[in-house]
N, C-alpha and C positions, 0 to 999 in steps of 0.2 A: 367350419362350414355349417351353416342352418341347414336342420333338418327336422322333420316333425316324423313322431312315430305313433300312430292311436292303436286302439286296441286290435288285439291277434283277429284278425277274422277269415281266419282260415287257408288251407296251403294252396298254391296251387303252382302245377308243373309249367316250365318253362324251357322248351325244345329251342337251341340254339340261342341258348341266355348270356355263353358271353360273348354274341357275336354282336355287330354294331347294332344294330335297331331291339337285341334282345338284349342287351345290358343295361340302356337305359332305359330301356320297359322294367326290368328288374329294380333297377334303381325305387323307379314310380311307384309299384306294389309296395315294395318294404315298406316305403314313407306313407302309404297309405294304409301299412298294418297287416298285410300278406305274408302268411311263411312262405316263400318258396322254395322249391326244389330247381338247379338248373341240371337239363339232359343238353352235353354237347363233347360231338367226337374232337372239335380241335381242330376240324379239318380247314377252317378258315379265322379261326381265333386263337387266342392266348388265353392260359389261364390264370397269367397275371390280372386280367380284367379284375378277377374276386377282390385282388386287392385293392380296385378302383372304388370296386363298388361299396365294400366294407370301411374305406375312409368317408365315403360319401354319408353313407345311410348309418354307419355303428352297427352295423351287422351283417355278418357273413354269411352270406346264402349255402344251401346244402347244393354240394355239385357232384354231379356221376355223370362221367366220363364215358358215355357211351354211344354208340350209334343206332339209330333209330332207323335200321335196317334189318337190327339183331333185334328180332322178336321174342328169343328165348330169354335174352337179358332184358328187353322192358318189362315183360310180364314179371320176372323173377323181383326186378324194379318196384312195377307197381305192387305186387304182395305185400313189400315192406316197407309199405305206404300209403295206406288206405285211408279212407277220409278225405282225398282232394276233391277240391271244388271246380275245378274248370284247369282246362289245357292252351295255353298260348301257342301254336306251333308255327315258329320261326325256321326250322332246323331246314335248309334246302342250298342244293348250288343256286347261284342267282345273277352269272353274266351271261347276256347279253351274245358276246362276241363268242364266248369259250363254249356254250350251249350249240351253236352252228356249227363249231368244230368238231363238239361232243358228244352229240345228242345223247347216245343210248346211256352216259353218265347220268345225265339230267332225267331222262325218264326215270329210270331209277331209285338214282336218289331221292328225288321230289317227291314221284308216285310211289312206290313200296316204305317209305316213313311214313306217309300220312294214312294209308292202307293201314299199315301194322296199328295205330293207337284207335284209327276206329272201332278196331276190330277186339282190341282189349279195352278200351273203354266200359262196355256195358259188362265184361266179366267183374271189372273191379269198381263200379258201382259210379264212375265220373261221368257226370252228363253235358258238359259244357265245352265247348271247345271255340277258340278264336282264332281263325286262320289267316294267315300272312298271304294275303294277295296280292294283285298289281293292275296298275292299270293298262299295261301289256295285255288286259285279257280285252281291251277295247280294240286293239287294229289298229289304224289309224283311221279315227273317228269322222263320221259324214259334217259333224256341227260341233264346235265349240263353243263355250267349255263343254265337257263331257259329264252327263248325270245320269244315274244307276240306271235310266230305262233304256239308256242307248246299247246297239244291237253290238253282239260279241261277236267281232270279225275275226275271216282264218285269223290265225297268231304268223307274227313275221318270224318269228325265231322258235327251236324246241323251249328255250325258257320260259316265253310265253303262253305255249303252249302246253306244257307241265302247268301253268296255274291254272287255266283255263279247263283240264283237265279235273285239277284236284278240283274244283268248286263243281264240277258233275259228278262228285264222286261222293263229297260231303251230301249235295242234292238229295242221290241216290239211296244215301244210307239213312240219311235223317226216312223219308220216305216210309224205307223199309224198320224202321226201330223208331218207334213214338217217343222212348227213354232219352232220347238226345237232342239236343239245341246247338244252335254254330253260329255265329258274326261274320262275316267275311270282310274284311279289310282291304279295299284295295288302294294302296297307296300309289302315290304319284314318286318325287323321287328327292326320297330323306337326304341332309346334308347337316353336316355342323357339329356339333360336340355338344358333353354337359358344361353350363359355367363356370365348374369349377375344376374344368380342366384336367379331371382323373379319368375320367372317360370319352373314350371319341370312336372314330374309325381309326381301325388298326388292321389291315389288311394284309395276308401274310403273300410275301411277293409282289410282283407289279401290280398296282392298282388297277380294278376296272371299271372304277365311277370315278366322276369325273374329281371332284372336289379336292377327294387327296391326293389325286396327281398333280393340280394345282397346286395344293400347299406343298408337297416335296419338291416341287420344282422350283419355287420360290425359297423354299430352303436350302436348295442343291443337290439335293438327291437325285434328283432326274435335271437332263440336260434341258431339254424341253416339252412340252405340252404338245398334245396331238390333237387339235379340233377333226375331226371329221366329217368334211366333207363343208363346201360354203355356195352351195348352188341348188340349195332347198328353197323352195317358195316361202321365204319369210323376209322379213324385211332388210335381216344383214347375211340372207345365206344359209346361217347354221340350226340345227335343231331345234325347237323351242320346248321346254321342259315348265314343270309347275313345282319347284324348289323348296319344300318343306321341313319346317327345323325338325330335328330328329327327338327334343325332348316335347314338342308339343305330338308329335307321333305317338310315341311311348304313351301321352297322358292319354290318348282317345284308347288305349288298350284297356288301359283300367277301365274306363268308361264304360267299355264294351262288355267285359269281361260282368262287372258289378249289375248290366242289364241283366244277362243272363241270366245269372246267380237269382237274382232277385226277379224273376221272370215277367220281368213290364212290358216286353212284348206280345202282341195277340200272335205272332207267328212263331215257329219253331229255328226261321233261315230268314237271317238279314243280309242286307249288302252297304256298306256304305263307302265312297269315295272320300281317301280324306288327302286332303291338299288344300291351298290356300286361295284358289279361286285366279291367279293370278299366270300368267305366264312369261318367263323369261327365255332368251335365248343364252347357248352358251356362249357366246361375244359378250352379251351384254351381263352376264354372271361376272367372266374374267373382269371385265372394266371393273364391275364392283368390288371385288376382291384385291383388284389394287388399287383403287383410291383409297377403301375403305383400314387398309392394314397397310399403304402406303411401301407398296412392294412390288418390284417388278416381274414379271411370270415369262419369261423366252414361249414363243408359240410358232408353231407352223401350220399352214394349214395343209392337211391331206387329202385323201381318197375316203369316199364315203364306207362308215362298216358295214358290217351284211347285219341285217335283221333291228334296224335302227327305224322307230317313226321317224316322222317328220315335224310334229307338232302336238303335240297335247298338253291341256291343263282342264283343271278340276273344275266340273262345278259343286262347290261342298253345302248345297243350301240343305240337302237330307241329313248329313253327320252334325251340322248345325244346327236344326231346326228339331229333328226326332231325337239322336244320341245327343246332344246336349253338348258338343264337344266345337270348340273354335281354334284353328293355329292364330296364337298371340304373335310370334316374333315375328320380328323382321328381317328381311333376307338381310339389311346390313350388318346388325349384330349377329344372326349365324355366321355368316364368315367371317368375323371378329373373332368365334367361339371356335372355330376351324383352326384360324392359323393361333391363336393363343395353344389349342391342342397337339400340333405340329410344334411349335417352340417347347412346350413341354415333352414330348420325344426326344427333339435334341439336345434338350437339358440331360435325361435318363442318358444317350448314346455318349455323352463324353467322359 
């Protein structure tokens, strides 16, 4: 597997590093010469992932197992580890559907992790921090595509609402403590795997994006696919999403992350949208995913879920034009890079 390693430039913490959008941001720093440290409870990952990512890059990230809830233990964490340069913080619940069921989990979880590292942050000397947004904190937006100056609608779900939250919270603090810098991230909606198939989405129990319910179903794991809902104001019915490979994701971390560090902003609090500018619906995803990997997907269509837009996609001309950063792939090779990662599962399962 090619892999480029440059020189050590310094560690930095990654919260929910072997979950899917944080293992291949993990991957991206090593090869870019990052120690890292991963913080993650487990609670929606494997920690097989290390071994994905140590075949990928030739090096084993340092991981502690812990939850970023327990403040006694991050602090005890960060003592014996001083010297990081910036925080990724991925670590949060993030459906959708299970959020409307769950709220006061999601508040929680989401809001008291990102609380607790603000708040050690300046004791242990780390000023940078990158946070895992969404574009959930848009609503369902007045004008598409959507760009950073459009207004932040109620949130239709508590998930939403937990981000929408944390970025008043980051606001807040940057405000009050001069010492600290942030990027906010808000992504549209990651899909796909690394090319070399050691890393993907791995989801523990039923899936609740959409992709790897595809690919298990196409594989037999699941009987059928659940579209939800086909009498949305779009052209075939169902939702329309802006479908983003998940290693060109990862790459705008580093980006962001190295802004920081290197403080080329006049501002303290960024925001940038990253997505591919483009929107698809999820009809028009499945069609691609099976002509493209030449499979067929069983589907039915349902009742619409609670807390679901209707339509959005990016517009990324600010993450392209200011942070420097482009999604290269294409939706047909990400889902090439999906079901190849799905076949690699059921390679491991026999």
């Amino acid at each position: 597997m090619p892999f480029s390693i440059q020189i050590e430039m310094g560690k930095v913490i990654v919260t929910g590093g072997t979950g899917y959008i944080g293992s291949h941001t993990v991957v991206e720093l090593q090869q870019a010469g990052y120690e890292v440290l991963i913080i993650d409870n487990l609670s929606n990952s494997n920690v097989e992932v290390l071994n994905g990512i140590e075949a990928i890059t030739r090096i084993r990230p340092q991981f502690e197992n812990l939850d970023c809830l327990d403040y006694v233990g991050l602090d005890r964490l960060l003592s014996k580890n001083e010297g990081v340069e910036a925080i990724i913080h991925f670590a949060a619940s993030k459906a959708v559907g299970e959020s409307v069921e769950k709220p006061l989990l999601y508040y929680r979880n989401n809001l008291v992790s990102l609380m607790n590292l603000l708040e050690l942050m300046p004791l242990h000397g780390i000023k940078n921090i990158v946070f895992s947004s969404s574009c959930t904190v848009y609503g369902q937006p007045d004008k598409l595509p959507v760009s950073e100056t459009a207004p932040i609608k109620p949130a239709l779900s508590p998930y939403g609402n937990t981000k929408q939250i944390c970025e008043e919270i980051i606001r807040d603090t940057l405000h009050a403590n001069a010492g600290l810098r942030s990027i906010l991230l808000r992504y549209f909606n990651p899909i796909g795997a690394h090319p070399s198939a050691l890393i993907g989405e791995l989801p523990n129990g039923v899936p609740n994006n959409l992709v790897p319910f595809v690919t298990q179903t196409a594989i037999g794991l699941r009987k059928q696919l659940s579209v939800f809902g086909d009498d949305y104001n779009t052209p075939d019915g169902s939702c329309i999403r802006d479908y983003i490979n998940v290693v060109d994701l990862a790459k705008a971390h580093v980006v962001a992350m190295k802004r920081m560090i290197e403080q080329k902003s006049k501002t303290r609090l960024e925001t940038f949208n990253l997505g591919t500018g483009r929107g698809l619906s999820v009809l028009e995803l499945l069609k691609i995913f099976q002509e493209v990997n030449q499979v067929e997907v069983p589907y039915k269509i349902v009742n619409r879920r609670d807390g679901d837009i209707e339509q959005v996609w990016a517009n990324p001309d600010k993450a392209n034009n200011v942070l420097g950063w482009k999604a290269q792939e294409t939706v047909e090779d990400t889902l090439k890079s999906a079901w190849k990662w799905e076949k690699h599962l059921a390679e491991k399962r026999k």
